[in-house]
KOLTIBA-246474 format. One line per field, with one value per atom (N, C-alpha, C, O): atom name; z, x, y. Coordinates in nm, 4 decimals, always signed. Atoms other than C-alpha are relative to their C-alpha. Example, Ala and Ser with C-alpha at 12.3 -4.5 7.8 and 13.67 -1.06 7.14 Angstrom:
KOLTIBA-246474
atomo	N, CA, C, O, N, CA, C, O $
c3	+0.0000, +0.7800, +0.0000, +0.0665, -0.0060, +0.7140, +0.0730, +0.0899 $
c1	+0.0890, +1.2300, +0.0900, +0.1936, -0.0820, +1.3670, -0.0770, -0.0261 $
c2	-0.1190, -0.4500, +0.1200, +0.1181, -0.1190, -0.1060, +0.1090, +0.2198 $
***
This chain:
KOLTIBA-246474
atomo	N, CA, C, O, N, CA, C, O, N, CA, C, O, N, CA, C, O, N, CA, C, O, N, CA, C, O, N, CA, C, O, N, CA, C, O, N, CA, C, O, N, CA, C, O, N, CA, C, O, N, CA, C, O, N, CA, C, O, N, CA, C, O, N, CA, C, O, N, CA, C, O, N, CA, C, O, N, CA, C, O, N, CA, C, O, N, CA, C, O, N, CA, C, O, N, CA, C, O, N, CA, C, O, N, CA, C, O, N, CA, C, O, N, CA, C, O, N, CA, C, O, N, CA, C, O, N, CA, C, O, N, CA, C, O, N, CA, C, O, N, CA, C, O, N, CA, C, O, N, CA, C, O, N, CA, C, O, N, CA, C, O, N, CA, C, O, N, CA, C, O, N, CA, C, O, N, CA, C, O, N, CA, C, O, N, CA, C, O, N, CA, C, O, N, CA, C, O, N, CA, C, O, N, CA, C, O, N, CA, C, O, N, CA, C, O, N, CA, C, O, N, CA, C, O, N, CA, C, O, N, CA, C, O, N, CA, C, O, N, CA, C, O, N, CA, C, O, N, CA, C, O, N, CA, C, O, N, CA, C, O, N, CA, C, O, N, CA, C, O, N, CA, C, O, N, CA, C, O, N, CA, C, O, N, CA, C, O, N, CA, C, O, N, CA, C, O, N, CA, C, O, N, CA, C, O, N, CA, C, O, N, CA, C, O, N, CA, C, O, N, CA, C, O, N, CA, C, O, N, CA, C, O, N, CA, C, O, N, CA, C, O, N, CA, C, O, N, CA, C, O, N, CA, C, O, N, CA, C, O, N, CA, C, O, N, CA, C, O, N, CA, C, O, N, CA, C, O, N, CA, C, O, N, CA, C, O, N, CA, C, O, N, CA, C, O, N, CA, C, O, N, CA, C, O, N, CA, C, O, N, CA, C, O, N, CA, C, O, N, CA, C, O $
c3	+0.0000, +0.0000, +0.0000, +0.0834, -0.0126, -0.0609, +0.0805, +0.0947, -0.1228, +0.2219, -0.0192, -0.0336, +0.0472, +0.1582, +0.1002, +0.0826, -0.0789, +0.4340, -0.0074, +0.0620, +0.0282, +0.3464, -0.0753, -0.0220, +0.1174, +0.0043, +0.0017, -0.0632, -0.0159, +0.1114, +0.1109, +0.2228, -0.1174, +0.3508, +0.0239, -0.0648, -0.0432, +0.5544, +0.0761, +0.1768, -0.0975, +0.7015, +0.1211, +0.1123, -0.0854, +1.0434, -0.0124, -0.0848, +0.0397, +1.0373, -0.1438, -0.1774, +0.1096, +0.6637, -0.0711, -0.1718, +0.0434, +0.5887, -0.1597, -0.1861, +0.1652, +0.1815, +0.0489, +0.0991, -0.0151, +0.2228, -0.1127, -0.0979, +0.1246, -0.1615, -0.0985, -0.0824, +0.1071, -0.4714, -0.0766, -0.0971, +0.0646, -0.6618, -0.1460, -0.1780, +0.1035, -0.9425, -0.1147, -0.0598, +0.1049, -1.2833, -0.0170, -0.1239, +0.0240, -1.2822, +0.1006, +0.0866, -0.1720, -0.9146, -0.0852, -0.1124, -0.0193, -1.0150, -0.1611, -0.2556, +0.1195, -1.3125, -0.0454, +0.0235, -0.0033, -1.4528, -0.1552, -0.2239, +0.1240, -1.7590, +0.0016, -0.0989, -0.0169, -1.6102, -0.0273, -0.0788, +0.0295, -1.6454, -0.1481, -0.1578, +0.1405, -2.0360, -0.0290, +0.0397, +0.0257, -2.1941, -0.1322, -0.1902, +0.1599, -2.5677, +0.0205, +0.1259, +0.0057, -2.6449, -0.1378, -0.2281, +0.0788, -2.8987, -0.0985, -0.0343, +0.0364, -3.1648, -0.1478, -0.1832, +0.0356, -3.3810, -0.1165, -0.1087, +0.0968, -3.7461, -0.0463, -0.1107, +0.0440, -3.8157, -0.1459, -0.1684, +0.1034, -4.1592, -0.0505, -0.1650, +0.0486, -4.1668, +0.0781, +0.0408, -0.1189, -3.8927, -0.0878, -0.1207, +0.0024, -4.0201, +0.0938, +0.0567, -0.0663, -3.6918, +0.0505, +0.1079, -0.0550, -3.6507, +0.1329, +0.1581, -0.1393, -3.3063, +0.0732, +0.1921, -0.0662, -3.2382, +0.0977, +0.2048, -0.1247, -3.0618, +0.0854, +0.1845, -0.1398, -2.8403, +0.1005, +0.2227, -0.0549, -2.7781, +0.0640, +0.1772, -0.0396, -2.6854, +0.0890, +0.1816, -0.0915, -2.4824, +0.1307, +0.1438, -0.0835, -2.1516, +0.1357, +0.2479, -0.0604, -1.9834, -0.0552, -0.0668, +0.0735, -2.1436, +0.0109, +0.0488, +0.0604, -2.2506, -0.1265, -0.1043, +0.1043, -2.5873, +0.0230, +0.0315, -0.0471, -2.5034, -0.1517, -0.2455, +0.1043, -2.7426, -0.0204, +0.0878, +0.0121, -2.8445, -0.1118, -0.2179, +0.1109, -3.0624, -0.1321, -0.2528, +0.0697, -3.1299, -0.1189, -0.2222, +0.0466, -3.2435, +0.0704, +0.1324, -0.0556, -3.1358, +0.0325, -0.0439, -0.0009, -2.9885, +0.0364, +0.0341, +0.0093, -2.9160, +0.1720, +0.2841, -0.1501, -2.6440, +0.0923, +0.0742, -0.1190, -2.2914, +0.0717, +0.1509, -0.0332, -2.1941, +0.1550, +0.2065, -0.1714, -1.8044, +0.0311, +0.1051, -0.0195, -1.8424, -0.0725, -0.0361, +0.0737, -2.1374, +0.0623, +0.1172, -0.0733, -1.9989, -0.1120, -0.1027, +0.0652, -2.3527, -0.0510, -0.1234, +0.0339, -2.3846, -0.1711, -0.2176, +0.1385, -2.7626, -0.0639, -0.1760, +0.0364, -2.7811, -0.1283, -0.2447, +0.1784, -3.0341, -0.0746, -0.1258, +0.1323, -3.2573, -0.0597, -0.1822, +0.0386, -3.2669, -0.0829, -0.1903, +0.0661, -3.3260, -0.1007, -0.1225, +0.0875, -3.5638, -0.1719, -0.2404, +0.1632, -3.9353, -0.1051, -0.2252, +0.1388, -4.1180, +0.0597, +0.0544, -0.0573, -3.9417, +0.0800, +0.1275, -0.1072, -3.7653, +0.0740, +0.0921, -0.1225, -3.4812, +0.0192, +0.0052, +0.0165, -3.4362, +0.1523, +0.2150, -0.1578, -3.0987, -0.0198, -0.0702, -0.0011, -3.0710, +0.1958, +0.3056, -0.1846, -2.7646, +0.0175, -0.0517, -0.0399, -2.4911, +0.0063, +0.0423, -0.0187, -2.4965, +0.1697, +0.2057, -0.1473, -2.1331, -0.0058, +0.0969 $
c1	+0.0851, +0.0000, +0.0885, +0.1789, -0.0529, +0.1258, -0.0304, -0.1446, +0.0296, +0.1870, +0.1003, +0.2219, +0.0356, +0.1652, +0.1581, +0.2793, -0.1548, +0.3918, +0.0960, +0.1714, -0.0868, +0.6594, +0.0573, +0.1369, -0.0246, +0.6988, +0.0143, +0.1055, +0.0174, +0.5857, +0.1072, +0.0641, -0.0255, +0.7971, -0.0364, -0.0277, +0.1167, +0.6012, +0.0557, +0.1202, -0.0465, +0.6921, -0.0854, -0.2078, +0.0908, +0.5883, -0.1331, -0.1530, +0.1860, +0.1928, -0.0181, -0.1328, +0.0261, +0.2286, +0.0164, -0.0538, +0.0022, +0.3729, +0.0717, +0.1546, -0.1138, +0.4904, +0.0886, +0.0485, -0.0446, +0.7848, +0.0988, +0.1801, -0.0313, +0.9057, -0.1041, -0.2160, +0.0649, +0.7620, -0.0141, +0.0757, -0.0157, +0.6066, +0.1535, +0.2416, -0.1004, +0.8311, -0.0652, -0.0826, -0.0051, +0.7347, +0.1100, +0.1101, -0.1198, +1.1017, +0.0293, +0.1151, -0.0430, +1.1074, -0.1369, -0.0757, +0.1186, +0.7543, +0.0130, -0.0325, -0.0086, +0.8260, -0.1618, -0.1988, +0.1117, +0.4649, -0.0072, -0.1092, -0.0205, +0.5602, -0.0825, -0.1233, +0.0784, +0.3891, -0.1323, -0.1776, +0.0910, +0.0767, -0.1040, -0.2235, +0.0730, +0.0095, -0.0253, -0.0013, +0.0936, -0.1583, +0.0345, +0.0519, -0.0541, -0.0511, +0.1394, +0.1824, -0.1245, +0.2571, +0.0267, -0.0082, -0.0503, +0.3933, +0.1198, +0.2127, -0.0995, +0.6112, +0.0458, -0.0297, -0.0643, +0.8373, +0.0340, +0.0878, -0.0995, +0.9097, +0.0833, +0.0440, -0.0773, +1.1844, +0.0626, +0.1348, +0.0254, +1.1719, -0.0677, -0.0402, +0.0783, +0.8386, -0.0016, -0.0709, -0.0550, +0.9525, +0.0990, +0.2165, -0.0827, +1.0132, +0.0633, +0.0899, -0.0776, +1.1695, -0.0562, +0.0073, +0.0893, +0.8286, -0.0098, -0.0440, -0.0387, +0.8839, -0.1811, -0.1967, +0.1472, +0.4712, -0.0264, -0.0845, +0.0302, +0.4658, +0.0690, +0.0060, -0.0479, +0.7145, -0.0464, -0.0393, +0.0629, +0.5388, -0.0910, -0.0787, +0.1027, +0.2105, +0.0387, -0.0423, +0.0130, +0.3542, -0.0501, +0.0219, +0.0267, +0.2001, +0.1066, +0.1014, -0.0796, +0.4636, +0.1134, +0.1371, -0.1479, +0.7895, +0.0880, +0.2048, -0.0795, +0.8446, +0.1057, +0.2239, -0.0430, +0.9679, +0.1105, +0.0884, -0.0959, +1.3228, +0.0484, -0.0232, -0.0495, +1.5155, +0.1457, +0.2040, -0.1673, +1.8838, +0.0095, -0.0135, -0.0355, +1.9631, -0.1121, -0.1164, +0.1834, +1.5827, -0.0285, -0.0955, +0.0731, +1.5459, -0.0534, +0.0130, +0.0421, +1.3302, +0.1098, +0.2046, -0.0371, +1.4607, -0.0878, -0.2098, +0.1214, +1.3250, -0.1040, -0.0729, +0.0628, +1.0687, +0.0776, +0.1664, -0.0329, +1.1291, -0.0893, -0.1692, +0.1022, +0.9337, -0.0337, -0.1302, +0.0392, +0.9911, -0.1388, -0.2242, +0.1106, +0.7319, -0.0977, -0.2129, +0.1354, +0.5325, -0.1033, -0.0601, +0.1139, +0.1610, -0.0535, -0.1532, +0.1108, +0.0319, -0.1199, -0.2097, +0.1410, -0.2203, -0.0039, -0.1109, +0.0416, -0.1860, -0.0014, -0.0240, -0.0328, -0.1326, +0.0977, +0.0653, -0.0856, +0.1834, -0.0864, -0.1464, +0.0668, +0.0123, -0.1232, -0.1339, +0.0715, -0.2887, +0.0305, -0.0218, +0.0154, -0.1512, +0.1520, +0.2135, -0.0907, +0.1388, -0.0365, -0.1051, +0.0801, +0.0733, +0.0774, +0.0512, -0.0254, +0.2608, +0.0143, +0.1304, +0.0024, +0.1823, +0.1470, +0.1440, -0.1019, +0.4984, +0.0234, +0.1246, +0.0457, +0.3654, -0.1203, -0.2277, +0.1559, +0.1177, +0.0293, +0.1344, +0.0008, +0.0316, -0.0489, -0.1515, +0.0091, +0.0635, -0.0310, +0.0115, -0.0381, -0.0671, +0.1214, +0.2032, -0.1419, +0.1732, +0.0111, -0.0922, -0.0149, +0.3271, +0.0805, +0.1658, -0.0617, +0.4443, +0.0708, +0.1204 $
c2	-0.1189, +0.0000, +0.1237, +0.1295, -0.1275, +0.3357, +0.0825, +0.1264, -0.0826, +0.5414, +0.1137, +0.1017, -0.1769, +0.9667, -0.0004, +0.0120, -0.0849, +1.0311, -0.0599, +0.0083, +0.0236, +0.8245, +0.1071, +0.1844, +0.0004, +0.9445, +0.1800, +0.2314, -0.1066, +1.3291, +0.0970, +0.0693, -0.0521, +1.5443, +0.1584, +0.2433, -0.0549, +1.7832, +0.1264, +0.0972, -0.0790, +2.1171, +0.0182, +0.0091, -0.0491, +2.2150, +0.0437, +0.1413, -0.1278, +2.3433, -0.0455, -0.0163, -0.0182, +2.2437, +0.0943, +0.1033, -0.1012, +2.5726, -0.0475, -0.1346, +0.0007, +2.6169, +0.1062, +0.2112, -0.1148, +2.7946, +0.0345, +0.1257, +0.0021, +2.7316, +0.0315, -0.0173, +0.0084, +2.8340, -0.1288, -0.2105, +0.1271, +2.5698, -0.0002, +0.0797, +0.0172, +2.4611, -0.1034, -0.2122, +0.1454, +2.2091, -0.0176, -0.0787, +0.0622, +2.1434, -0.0969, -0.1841, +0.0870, +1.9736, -0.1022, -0.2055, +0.1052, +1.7534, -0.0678, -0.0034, +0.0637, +1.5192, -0.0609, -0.1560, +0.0306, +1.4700, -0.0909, -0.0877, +0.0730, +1.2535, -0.1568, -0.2150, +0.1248, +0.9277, +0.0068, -0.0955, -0.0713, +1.1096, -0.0383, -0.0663, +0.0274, +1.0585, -0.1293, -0.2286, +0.1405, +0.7965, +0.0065, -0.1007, +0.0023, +0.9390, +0.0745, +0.1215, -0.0877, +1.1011, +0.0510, -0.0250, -0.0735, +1.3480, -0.0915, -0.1405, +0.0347, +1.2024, +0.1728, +0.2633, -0.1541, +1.5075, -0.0975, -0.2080, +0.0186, +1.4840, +0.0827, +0.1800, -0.1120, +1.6589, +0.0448, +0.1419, -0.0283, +1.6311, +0.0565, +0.0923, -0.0479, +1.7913, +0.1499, +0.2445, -0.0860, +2.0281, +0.1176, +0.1007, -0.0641, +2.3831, +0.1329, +0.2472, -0.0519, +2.4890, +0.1652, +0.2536, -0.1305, +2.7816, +0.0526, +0.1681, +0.0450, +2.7145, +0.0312, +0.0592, -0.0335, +2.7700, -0.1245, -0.1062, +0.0697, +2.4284, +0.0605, +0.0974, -0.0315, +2.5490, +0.0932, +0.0807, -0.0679, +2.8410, -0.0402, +0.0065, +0.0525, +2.6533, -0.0579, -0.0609, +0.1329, +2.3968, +0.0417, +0.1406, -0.0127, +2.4481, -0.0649, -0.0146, +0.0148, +2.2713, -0.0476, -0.1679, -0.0420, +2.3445, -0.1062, -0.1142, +0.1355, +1.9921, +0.0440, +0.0174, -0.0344, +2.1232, +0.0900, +0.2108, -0.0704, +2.2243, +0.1068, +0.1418, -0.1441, +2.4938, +0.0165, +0.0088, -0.0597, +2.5838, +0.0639, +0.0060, -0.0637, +2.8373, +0.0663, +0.0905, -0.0268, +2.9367, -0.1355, -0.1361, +0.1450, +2.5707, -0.1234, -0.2066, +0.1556, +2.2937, -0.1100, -0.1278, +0.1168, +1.9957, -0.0944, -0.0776, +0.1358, +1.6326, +0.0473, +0.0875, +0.0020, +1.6527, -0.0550, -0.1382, +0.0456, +1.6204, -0.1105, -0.0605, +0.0787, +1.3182, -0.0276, -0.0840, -0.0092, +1.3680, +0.0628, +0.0140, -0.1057, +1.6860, -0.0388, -0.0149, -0.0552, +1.6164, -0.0859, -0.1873, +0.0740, +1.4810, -0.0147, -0.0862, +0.1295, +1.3970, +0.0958, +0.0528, -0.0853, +1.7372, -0.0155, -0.0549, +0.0196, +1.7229, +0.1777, +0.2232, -0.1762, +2.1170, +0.0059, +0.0296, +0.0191, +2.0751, -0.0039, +0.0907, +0.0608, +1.8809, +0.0576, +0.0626, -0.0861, +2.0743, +0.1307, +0.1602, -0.1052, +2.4048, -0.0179, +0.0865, +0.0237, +2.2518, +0.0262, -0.0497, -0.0302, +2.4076, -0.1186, -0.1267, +0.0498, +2.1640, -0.1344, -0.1749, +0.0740, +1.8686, -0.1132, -0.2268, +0.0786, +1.7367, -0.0475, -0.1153, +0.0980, +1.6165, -0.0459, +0.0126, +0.0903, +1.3413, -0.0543, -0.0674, +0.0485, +1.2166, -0.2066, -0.2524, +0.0952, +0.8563, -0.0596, -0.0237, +0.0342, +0.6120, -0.0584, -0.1189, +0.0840, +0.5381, -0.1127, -0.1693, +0.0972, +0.2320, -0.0135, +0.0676, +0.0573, +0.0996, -0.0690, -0.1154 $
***
């Protein structure tokens, strides 16, 4: 059985005394589909990156790179607002 307070550690009173962070909470287990990138069809508009809601879609040099699959959860945002279709959301495999 999974037990919270193991796994959790708890300040006094429960105070937060950190800002949250999406870099501390890996939410990649989360999805059920996932993003795959063609980078052949990929001309580097960078509008997924813009969209991503959680800044799976890393960057160097104002260019896309491969997703981050720790963060991404699978919303399907890329692929939606992708104009030249480059990304298709496939289910996850386990």
């Amino acid at each position: 059985m999974f037990n919270m307070a193991e796994k959790i550690k708890l300040t006094i009173g429960a105070v937060i005394d950190q800002p949250g962070s999406s870099t501390a909470t890996k939410t990649g287990s989360w999805r059920s589909v996932r993003p795959v990138w063609d980078q052949k069809k990929c001309t580097q508009c960078m509008i997924c990156w813009q969209f991503c809601p959680d800044i799976s879609i890393p960057e160097k040099d104002k260019k896309r790179l491969e997703t981050d699959f720790d963060y991404c959860k699978g919303c399907g945002i890329c692929a939606q607002v992708c104009p030249f279709a480059a990304i298709t959301m496939v289910k996850e495999e386990k």
